[in-house]
C-alpha positions in Angstrom: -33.1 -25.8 -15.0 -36.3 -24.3 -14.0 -38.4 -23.3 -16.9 -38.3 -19.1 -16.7 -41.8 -18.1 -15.7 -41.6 -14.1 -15.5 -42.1 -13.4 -11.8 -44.8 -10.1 -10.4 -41.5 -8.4 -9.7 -41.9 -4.7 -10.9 -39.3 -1.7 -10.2 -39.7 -0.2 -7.0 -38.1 3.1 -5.4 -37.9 1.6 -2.0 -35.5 -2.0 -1.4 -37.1 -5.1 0.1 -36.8 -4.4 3.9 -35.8 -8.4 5.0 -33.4 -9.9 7.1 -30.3 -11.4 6.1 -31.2 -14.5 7.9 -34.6 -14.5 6.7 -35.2 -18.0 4.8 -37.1 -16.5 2.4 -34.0 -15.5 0.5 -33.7 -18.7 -1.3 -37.1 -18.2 -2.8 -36.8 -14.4 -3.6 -33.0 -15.4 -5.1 -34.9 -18.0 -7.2 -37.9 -15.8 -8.2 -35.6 -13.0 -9.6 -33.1 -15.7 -11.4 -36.5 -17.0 -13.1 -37.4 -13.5 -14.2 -33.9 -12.2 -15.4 -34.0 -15.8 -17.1 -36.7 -14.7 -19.1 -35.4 -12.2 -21.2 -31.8 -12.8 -20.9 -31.0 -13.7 -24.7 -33.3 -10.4 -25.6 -31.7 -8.1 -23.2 -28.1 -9.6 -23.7 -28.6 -9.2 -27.2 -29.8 -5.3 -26.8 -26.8 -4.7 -24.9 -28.2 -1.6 -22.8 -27.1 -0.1 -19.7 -28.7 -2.5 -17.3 -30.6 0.2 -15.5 -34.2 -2.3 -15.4 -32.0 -5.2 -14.1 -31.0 -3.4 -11.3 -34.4 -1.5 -10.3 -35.0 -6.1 -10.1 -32.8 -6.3 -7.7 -33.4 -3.4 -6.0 -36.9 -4.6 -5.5 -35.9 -8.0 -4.5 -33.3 -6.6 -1.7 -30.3 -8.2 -3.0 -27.8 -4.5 -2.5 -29.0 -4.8 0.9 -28.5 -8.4 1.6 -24.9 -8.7 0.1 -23.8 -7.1 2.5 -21.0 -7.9 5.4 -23.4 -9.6 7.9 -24.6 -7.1 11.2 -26.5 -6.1 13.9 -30.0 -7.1 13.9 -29.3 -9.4 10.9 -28.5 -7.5 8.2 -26.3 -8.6 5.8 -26.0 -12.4 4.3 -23.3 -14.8 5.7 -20.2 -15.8 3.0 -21.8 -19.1 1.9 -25.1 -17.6 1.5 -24.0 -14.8 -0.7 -22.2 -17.3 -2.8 -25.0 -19.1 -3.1 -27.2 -16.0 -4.1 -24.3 -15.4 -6.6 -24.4 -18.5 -7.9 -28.0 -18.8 -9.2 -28.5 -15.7 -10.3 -25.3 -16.0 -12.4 -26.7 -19.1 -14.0 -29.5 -16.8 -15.6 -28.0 -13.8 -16.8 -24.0 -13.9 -15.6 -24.0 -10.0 -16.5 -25.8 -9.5 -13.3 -24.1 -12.0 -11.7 -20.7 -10.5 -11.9 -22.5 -7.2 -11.0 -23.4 -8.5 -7.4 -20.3 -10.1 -7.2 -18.1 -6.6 -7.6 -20.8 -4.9 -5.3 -20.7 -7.6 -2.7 -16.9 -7.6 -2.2 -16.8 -3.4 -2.6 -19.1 -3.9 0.4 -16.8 -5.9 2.6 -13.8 -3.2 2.2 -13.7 -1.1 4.7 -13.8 -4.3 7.1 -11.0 -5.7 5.1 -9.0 -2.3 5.3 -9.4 -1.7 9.3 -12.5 -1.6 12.1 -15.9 -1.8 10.5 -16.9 1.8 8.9 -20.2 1.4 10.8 -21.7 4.2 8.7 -20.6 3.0 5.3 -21.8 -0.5 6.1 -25.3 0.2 7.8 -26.1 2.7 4.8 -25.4 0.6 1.9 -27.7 -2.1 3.9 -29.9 0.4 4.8 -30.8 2.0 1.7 -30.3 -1.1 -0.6 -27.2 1.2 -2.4 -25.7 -0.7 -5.5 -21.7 -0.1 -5.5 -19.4 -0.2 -8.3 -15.4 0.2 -8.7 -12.5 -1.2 -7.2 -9.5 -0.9 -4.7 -6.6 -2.7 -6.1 -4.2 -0.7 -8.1 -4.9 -0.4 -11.5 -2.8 -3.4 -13.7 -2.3 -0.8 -16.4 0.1 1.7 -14.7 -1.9 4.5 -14.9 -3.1 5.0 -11.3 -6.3 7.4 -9.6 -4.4 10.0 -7.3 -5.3 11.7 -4.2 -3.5 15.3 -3.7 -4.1 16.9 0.3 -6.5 19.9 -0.1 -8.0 22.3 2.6 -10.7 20.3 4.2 -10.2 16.7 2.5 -8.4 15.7 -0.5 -8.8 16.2 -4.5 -9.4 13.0 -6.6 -8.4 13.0 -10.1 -7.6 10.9 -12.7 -9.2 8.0 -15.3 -9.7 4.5 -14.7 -12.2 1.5 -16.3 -13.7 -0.4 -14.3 -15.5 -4.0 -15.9 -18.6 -3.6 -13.7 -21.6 -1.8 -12.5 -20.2 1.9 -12.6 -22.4 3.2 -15.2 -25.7 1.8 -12.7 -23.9 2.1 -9.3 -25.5 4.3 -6.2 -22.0 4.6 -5.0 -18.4 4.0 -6.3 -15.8 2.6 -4.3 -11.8 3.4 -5.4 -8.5 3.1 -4.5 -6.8 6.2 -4.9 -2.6 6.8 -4.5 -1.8 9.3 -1.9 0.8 11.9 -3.8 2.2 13.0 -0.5 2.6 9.1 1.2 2.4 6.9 -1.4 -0.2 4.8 0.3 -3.5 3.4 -0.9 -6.2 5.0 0.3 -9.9 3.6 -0.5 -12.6 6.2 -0.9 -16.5 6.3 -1.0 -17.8 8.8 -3.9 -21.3 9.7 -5.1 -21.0 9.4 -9.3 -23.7 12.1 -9.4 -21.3 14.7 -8.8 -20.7 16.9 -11.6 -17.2 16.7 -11.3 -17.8 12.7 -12.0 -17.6 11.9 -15.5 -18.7 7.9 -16.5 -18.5 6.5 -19.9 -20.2 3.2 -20.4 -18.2 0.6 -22.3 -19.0 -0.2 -25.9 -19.0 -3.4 -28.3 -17.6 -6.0 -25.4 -17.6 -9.5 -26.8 -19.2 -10.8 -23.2 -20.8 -9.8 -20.4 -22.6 -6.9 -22.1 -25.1 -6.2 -19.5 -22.6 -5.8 -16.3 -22.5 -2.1 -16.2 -18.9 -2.3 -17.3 -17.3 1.7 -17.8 -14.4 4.1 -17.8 -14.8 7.2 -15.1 -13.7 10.0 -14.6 -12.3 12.1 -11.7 -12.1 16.0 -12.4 -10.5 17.0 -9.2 -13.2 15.6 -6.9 -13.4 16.5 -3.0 -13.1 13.8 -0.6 -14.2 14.5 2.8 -12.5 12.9 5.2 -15.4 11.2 6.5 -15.7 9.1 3.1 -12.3 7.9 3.1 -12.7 4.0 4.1 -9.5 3.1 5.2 -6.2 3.0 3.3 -3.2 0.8 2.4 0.3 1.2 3.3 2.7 1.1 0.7 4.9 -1.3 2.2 3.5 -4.6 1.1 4.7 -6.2 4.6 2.6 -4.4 6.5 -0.3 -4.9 5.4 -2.1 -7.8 7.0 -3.2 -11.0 6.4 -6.6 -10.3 6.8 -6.7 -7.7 4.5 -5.1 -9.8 1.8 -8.2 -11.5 2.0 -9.4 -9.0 -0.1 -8.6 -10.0 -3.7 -9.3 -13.6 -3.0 -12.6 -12.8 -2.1 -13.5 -10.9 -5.4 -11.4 -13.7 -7.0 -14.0 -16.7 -5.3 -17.0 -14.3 -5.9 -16.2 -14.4 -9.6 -15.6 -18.0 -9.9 -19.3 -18.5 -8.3 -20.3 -16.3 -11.3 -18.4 -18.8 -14.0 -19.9 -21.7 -11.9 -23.0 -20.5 -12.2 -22.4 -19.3 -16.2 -21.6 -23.3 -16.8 -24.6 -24.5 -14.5 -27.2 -22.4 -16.2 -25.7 -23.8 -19.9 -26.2 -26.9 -18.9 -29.6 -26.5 -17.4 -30.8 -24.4 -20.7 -29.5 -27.3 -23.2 -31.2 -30.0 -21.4 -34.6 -28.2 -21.3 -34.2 -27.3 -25.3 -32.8 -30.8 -25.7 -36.0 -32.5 -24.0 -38.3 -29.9 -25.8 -36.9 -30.7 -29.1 -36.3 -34.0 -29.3 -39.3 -36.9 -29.9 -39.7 -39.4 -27.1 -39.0 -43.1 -28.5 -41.1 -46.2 -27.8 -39.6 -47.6 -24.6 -39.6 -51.2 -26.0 -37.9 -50.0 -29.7 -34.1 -49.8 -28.9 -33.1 -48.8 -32.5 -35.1 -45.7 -31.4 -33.2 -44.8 -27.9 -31.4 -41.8 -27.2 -28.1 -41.1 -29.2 -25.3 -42.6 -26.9 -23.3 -40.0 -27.9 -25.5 -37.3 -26.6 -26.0 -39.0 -23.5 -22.2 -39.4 -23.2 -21.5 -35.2 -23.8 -23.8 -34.5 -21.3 -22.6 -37.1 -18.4 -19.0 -35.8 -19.2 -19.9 -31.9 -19.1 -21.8 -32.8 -16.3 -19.3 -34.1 -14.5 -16.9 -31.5 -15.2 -19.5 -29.2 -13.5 -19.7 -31.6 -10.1 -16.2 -32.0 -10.3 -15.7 -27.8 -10.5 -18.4 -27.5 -7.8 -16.8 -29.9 -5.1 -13.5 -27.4 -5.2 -15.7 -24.3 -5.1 -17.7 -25.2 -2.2 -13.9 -26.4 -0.5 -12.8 -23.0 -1.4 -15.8 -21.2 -0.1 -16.4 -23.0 3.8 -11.9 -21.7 4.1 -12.6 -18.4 2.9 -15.3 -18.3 5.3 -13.1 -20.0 8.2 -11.1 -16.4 7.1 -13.9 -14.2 7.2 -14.7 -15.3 10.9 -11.1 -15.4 11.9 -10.9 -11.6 11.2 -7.6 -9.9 12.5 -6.6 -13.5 14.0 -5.4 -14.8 10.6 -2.4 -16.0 10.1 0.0 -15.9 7.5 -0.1 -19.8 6.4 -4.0 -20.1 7.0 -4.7 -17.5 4.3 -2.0 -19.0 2.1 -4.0 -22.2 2.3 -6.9 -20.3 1.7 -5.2 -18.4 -1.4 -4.0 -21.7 -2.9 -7.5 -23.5 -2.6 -9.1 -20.1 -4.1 -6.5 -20.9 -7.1 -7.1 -24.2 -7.5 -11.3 -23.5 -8.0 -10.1 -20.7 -10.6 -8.5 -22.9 -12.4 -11.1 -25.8 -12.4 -13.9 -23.7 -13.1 -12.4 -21.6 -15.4 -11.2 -24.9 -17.4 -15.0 -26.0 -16.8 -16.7 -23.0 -17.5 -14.8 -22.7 -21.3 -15.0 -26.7 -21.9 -18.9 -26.9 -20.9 -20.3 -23.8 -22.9 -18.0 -24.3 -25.8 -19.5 -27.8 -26.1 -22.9 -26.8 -25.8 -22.7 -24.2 -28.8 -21.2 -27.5 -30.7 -23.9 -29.5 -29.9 -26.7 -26.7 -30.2 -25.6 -26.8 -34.1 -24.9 -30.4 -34.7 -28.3 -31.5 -33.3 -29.7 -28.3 -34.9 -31.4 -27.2 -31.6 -30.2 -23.6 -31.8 -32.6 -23.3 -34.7 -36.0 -24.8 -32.7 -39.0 -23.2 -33.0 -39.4 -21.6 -29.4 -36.3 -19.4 -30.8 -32.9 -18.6 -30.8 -32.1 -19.9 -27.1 -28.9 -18.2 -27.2 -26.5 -20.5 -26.4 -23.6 -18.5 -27.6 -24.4 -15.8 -24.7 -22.4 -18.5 -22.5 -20.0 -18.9 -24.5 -19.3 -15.8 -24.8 -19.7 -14.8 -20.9 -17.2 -17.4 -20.2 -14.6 -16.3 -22.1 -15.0 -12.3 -20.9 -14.9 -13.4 -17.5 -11.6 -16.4 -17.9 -9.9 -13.8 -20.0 -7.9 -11.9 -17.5 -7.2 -14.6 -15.1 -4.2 -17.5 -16.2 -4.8 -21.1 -15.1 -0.7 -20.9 -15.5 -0.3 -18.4 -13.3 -2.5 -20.0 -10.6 -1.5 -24.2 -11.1 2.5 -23.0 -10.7 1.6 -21.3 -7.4 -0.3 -24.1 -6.6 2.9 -26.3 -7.4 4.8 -24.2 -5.7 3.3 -24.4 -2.6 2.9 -28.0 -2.5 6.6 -28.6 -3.8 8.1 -25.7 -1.4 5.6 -24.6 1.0 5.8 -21.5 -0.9 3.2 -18.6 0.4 1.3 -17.7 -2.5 -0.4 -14.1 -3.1 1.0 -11.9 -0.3 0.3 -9.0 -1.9 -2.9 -7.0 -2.6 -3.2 -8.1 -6.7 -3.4 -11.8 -6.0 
């Protein structure tokens, strides 16, 4: 890993005005990791709303750049945004996962219907950070939309694991009372009748904005509902069931990138710490074993990296396909999207819980450049593996390959 220099980026009230093509992404993505990088331990350790991290990216341009890719080049393409994703992630994976809910919030309305030009070209526009979710809620207790003169009332509670208590704009899925369909709606949290509640005392992932909101009867206008879901789970198409796997594959960059940036922050404490032996002494060579833990958790990060990269050039196959998508094609897609869960997830666990070993056997996590905070990984890792199963995902897998089962076709994934 690079060694974190803190970068001349300062908060700004205006986004970076680039290009999404521009190729001077890669160095602005790699600036800002180096700054967040800086202060990570510090900041993860502070837990705070992460109200300065985001005025970074708002400087940098990254709300407007992960976006779905437009006229006059706005907007990133898939693999670059993963790629963005990635690095970041592999200096504070708080962030990471903050961009990667934001980036996939910005792709709904394409994934729900015809592009909401409007919705699109201002988030791009104006750099907006957005926060929430449009799959049903797992827990049962669902946000409702009730018909109202002029619009629709939204109402209800919901926690959400990233970026609501920092976001410019939330984006929800909502049950219609009168249809029972899904309906996805845009929604300014300053509104007074929008309650947020930031979450407390989280093992990991401290610094992604994570929060419970609430919804006290809220208009909608019609103008800021995005597009909406039947409730008939054959109807909906396969396109749009790209939706969760793309959140899913956007995350997986962000445990990729959790186990990269481990890696990369061992070796540089490992070669800081450790004293160079005479070349010609071989009593006084590196420990084998060392050298051994790190080709094997090395490899485990190659090997997770080839089926993430796999995963990412179909999804983006799926992307381009748009409405043309077939039913098997995203099943493929869907199992290959499983299959780099599982790897990396198995990856992302095995790597940082190894480095926190070997940070107190070789007694590196006490150096004197300071705590390096090594168990920030660890930690990260397991908040973000903790709500997906590997079982669930290697039966589908088996299932498809045993059956040419169709795994997924549903909007939770």
């Amino acid at each position: 890993m690079r060694t974190p220099k803190k970068s001349a980026l300062r908060p700004s009230s205006r986004p970076a005005e680039r290009r999404g093509d521009d190729a001077i992404w890669p160095r602005v993505t790699r600036e800002l990791a180096d700054d967040l990088a800086f202060d990570a331990p510090a900041r993860d350790r502070a837990g705070k709303p992460p109200f300065d991290e985001v005025a970074r990216l708002r400087e940098a341009g990254l709300p407007g750049l992960l976006t779905p890719p437009g006229e006059g080049g706005r907007g990133a393409g898939w693999r670059a945004a993963c790629a963005v994703l990635r690095e970041i992630s592999a200096a504070d994976s708080s962030i990471g996962e903050l961009l990667a809910h934001h980036h996939a919030l910005a792709w709904s309305a394409r994934f729900l219907g015809p592009p909401h030009t409007a919705f699109e070209d201002a988030t791009a526009r104006e750099g907006r950070l957005l926060a929430g979710g449009i799959e049903p809620s797992h827990t049962g207790r669902e946000l409702t939309l009730t018909r109202a003169r002029g619009g629709r009332v939204l109402a209800g509670r919901r926690a959400f694991d990233s970026g609501v208590t920092v976001a410019d704009r939330l984006v929800v899925g909502a049950r219609c009372r009168e249809t029972g369909d899904l309906l996805v709606v845009l929604v300014d949290p300053a509104d007074p009748a929008v309650f947020v509640e930031a979450a407390a005392d989280r093992i990991g992932q401290r610094l992604s904005g994570a929060g419970t909101v609430t919804f006290d009867q809220l208009r909608i206008d019609a103008r800021d509902v995005l597009g909406s879901l039947p409730r008939d789970e054959h109807a909906v198409t396969p396109f749009t069931l790209l939706a969760p796997l793309a959140l899913r594959l956007l995350l997986v960059h962000v445990g990729l990138g959790t186990a990269e940036g481990a890696l990369a922050e061992a070796r540089d404490v490992s070669r800081a710490t450790r004293a160079t032996p005479p070349a010609s002494d071989p009593a006084d060579q590196e420990d084998p074993y060392l050298l051994l833990t790190y080709g094997e958790l090395v490899t485990a990060a190659h090997a997770a990296a080839a089926i993430v990269e796999r995963a990412t050039d179909a999804l983006a196959g799926g992307l381009a396909a748009g409405q043309t998508l077939g039913v098997a094609e995203r099943a493929d897609i869907a199992v290959l999207v499983a299959a780099a869960e599982a790897v990396t997830n198995w990856a992302a666990l095995r790597i940082t819980t190894r480095i926190l070993e070997l940070a107190d056997a070789t007694g590196t996590a006490d150096n004197p450049g300071g705590d390096p905070g090594f168990d920030r990984f660890w930690r990260n890792a397991r908040t973000l593996t903790a709500h997906s199963s590997s079982a669930h995902r290697l039966r589908d897998i088996g299932d498809h390959y045993l059956h040419g089962t169709r795994p997924g076709l549903r909007l939770l994934a």
